[in-house]
Z-matrix of the N, CA and C atoms (Angstrom, degrees):
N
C 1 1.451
C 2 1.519 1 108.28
N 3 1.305 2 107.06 1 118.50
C 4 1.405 3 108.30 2 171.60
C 5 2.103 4 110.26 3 -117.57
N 6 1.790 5 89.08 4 131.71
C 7 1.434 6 128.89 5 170.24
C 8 1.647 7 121.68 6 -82.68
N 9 1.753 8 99.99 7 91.32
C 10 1.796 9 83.82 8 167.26
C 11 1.451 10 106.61 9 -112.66
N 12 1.555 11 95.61 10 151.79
C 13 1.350 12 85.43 11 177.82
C 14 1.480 13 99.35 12 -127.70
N 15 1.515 14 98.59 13 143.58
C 16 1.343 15 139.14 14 -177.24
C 17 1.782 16 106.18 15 -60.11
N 18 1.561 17 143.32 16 86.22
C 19 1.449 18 115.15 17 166.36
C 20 1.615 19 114.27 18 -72.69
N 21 1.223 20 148.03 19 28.52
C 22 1.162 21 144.34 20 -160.21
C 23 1.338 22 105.00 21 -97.58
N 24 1.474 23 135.41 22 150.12
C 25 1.447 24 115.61 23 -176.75
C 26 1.713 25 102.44 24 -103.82
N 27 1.155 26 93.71 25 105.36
C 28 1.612 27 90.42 26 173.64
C 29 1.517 28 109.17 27 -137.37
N 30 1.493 29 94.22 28 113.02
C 31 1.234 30 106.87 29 173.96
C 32 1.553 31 134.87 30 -49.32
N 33 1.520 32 123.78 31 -14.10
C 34 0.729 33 110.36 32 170.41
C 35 2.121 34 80.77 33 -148.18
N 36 1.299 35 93.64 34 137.19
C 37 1.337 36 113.45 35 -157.12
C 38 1.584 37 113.06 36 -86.34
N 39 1.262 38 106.82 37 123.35
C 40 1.382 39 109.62 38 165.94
C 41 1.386 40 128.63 39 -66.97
N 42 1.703 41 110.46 40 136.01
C 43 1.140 42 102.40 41 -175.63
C 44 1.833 43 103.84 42 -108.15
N 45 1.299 44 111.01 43 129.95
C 46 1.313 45 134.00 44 167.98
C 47 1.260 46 128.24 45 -110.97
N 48 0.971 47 128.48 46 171.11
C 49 1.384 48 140.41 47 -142.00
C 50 1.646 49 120.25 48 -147.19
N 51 1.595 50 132.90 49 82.59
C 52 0.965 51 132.62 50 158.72
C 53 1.112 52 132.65 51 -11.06
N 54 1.779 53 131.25 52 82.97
C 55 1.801 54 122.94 53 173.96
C 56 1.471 55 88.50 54 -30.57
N 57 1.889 56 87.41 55 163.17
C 58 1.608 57 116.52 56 163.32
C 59 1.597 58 101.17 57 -64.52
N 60 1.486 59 132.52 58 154.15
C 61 1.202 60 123.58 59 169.01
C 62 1.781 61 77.50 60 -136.65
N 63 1.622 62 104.88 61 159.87
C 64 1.405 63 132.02 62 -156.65
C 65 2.353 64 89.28 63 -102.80
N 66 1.466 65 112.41 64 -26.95
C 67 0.950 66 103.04 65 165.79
C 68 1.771 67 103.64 66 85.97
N 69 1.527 68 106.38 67 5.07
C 70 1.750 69 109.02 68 164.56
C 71 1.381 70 113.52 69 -132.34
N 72 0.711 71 137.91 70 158.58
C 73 1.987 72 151.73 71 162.97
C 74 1.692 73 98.83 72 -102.36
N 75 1.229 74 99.36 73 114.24
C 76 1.990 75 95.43 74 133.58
C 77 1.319 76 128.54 75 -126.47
N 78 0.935 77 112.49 76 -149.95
C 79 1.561 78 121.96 77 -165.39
C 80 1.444 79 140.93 78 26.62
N 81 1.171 80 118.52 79 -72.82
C 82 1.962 81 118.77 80 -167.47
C 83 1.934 82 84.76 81 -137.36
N 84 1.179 83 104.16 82 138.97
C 85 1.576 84 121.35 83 154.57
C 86 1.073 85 126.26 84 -154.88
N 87 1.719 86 108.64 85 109.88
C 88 1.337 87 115.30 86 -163.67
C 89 1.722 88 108.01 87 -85.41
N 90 0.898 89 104.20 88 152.13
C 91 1.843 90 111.04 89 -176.19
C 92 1.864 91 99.04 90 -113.40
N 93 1.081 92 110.99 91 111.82
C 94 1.762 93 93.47 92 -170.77
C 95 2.150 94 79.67 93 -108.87
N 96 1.533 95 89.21 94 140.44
C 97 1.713 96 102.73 95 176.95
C 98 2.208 97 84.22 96 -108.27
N 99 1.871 98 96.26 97 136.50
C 100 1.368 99 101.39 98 178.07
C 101 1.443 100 112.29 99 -95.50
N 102 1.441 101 101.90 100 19.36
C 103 1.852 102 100.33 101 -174.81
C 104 1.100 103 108.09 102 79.65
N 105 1.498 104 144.27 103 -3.66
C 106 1.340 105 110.80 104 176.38
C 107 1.382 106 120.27 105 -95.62
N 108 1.673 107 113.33 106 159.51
C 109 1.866 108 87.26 107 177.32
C 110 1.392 109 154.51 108 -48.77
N 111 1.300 110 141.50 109 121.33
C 112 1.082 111 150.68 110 165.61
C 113 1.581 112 86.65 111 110.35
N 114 1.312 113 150.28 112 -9.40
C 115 1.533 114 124.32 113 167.90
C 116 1.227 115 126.05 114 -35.79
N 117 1.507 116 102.35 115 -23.16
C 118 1.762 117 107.78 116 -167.86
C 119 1.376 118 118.84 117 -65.95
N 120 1.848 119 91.30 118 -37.53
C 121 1.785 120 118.28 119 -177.47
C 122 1.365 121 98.75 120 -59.21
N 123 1.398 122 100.89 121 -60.90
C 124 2.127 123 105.43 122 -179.19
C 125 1.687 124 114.05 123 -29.75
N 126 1.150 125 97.81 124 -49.29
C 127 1.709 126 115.03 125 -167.30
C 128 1.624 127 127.66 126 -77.37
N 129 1.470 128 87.82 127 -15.47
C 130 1.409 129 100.94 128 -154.98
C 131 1.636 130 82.97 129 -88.56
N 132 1.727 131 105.63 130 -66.80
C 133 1.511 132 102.79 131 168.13
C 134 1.423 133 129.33 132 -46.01
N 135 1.517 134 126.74 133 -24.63
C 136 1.408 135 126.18 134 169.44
C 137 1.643 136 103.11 135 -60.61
N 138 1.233 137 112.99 136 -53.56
C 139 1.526 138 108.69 137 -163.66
C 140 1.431 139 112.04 138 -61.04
N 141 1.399 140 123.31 139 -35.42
C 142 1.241 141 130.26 140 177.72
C 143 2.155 142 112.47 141 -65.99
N 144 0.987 143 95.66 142 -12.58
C 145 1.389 144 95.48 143 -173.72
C 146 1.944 145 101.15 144 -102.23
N 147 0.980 146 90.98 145 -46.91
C 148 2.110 147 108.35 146 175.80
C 149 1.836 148 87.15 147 -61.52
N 150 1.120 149 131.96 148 -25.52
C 151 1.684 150 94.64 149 -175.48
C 152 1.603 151 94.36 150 -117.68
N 153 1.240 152 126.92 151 2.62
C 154 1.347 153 121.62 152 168.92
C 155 2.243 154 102.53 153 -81.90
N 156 1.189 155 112.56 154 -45.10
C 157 1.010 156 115.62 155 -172.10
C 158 1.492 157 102.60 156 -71.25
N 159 1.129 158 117.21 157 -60.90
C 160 1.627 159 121.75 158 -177.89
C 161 1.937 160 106.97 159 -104.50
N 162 1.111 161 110.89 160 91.54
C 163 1.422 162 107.30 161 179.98
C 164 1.582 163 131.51 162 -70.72
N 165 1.360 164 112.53 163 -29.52
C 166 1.348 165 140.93 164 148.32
C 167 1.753 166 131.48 165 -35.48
N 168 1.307 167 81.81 166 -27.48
C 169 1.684 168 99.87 167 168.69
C 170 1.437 169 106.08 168 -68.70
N 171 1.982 170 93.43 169 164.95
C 172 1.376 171 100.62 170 158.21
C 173 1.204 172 96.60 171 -125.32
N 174 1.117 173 121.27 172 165.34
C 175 1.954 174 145.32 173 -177.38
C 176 1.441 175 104.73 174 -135.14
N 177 1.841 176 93.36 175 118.15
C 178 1.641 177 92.40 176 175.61
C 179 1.684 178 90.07 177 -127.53
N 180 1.375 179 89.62 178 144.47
C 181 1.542 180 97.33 179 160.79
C 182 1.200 181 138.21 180 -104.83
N 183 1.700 182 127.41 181 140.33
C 184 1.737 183 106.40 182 176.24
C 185 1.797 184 93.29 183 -133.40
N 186 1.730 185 111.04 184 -171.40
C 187 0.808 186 110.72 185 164.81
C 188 1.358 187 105.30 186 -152.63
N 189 1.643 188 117.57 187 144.84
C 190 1.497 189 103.42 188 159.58
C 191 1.232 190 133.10 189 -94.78
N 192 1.644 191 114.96 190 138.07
C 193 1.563 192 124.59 191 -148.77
C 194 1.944 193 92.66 192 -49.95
N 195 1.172 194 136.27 193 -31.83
C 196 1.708 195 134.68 194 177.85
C 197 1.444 196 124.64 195 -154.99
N 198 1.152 197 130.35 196 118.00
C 199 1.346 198 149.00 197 159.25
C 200 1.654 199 101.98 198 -14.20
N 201 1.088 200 109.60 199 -51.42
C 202 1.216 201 89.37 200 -177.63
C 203 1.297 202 128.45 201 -78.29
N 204 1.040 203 168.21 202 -55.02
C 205 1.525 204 160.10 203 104.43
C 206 2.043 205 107.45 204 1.60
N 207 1.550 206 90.37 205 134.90
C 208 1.107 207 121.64 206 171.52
C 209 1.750 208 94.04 207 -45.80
N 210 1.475 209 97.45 208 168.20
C 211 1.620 210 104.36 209 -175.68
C 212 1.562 211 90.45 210 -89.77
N 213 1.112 212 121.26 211 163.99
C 214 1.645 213 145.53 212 -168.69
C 215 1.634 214 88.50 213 -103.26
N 216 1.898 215 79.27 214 126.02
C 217 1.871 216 99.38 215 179.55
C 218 1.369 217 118.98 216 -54.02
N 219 0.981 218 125.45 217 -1.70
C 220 1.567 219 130.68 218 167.58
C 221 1.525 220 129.58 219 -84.18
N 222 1.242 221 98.96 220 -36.95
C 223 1.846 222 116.71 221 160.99
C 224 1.257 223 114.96 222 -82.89
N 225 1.483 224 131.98 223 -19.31
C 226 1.202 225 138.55 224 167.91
C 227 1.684 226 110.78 225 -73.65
N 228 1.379 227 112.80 226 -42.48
C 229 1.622 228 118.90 227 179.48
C 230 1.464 229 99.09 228 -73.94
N 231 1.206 230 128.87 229 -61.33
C 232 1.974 231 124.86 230 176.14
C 233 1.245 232 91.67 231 -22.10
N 234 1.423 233 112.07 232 -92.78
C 235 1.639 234 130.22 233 -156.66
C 236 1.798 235 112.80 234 -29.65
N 237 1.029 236 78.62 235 -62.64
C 238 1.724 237 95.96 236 180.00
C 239 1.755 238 100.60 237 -55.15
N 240 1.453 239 107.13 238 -70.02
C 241 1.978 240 99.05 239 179.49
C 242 1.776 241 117.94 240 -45.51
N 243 1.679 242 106.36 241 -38.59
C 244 1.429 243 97.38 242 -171.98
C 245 1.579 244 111.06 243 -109.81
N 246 1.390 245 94.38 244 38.91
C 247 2.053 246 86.28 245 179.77
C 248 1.882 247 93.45 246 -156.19
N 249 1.646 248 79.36 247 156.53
C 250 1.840 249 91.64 248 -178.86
C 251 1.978 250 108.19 249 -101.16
N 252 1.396 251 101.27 250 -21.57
C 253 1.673 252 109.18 251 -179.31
C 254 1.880 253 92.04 252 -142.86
N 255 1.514 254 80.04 253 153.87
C 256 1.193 255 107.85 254 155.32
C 257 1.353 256 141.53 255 -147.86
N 258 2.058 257 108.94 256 116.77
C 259 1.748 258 107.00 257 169.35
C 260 1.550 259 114.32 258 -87.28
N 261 1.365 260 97.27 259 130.62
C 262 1.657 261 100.46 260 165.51
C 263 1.571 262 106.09 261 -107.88
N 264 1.357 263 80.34 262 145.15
C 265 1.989 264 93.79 263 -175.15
C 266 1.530 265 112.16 264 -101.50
N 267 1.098 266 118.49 265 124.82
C 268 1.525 267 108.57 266 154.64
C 269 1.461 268 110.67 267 -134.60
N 270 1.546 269 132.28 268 162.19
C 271 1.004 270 139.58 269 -155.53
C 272 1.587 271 114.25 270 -164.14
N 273 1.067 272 127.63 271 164.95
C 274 1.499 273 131.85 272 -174.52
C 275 1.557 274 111.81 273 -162.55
């Protein structure tokens, strides 16, 4: 059973609907950290759980040089050429 939770304030709550998921990962999964504090912590523990659960994977990491500005079209083209998913972390 999977729990997402919504931070959005909506008073009266949308109901959505979980895609089918196949329940495996392969290939490339990039973890992008957005610079803000503690994302790293988020990520660091995601990656450790993504290669314990799926070992077969690969885990790449990036980061963008600041939260504030969009990531630079060059780290956006990497990610995308050398990965099949992507989690981005942010944290506070």
């Amino acid at each position: 059973m999977v729990t997402i939770l919504d931070p959005t304030d909506e008073r009266e709550p949308v109901v959505r609907q979980i895609s089918p998921r196949s329940g495996s990962i392969s290939g490339s999964v990039a973890l992008l950290d957005i610079s803000k504090p503690r994302g790293n912590v988020l990520l660091d523990r995601l990656e450790v759980l993504l290669k314990d659960q799926f070992p077969k994977i690969t885990v790449n990491r990036y980061a963008k040089p600041t939260f504030t500005k969009p990531a630079p079209e060059s780290l956006r083209q990497e990610i995308r050429d050398n990965n099949d998913f992507v989690i981005e972390g942010l944290a506070d």
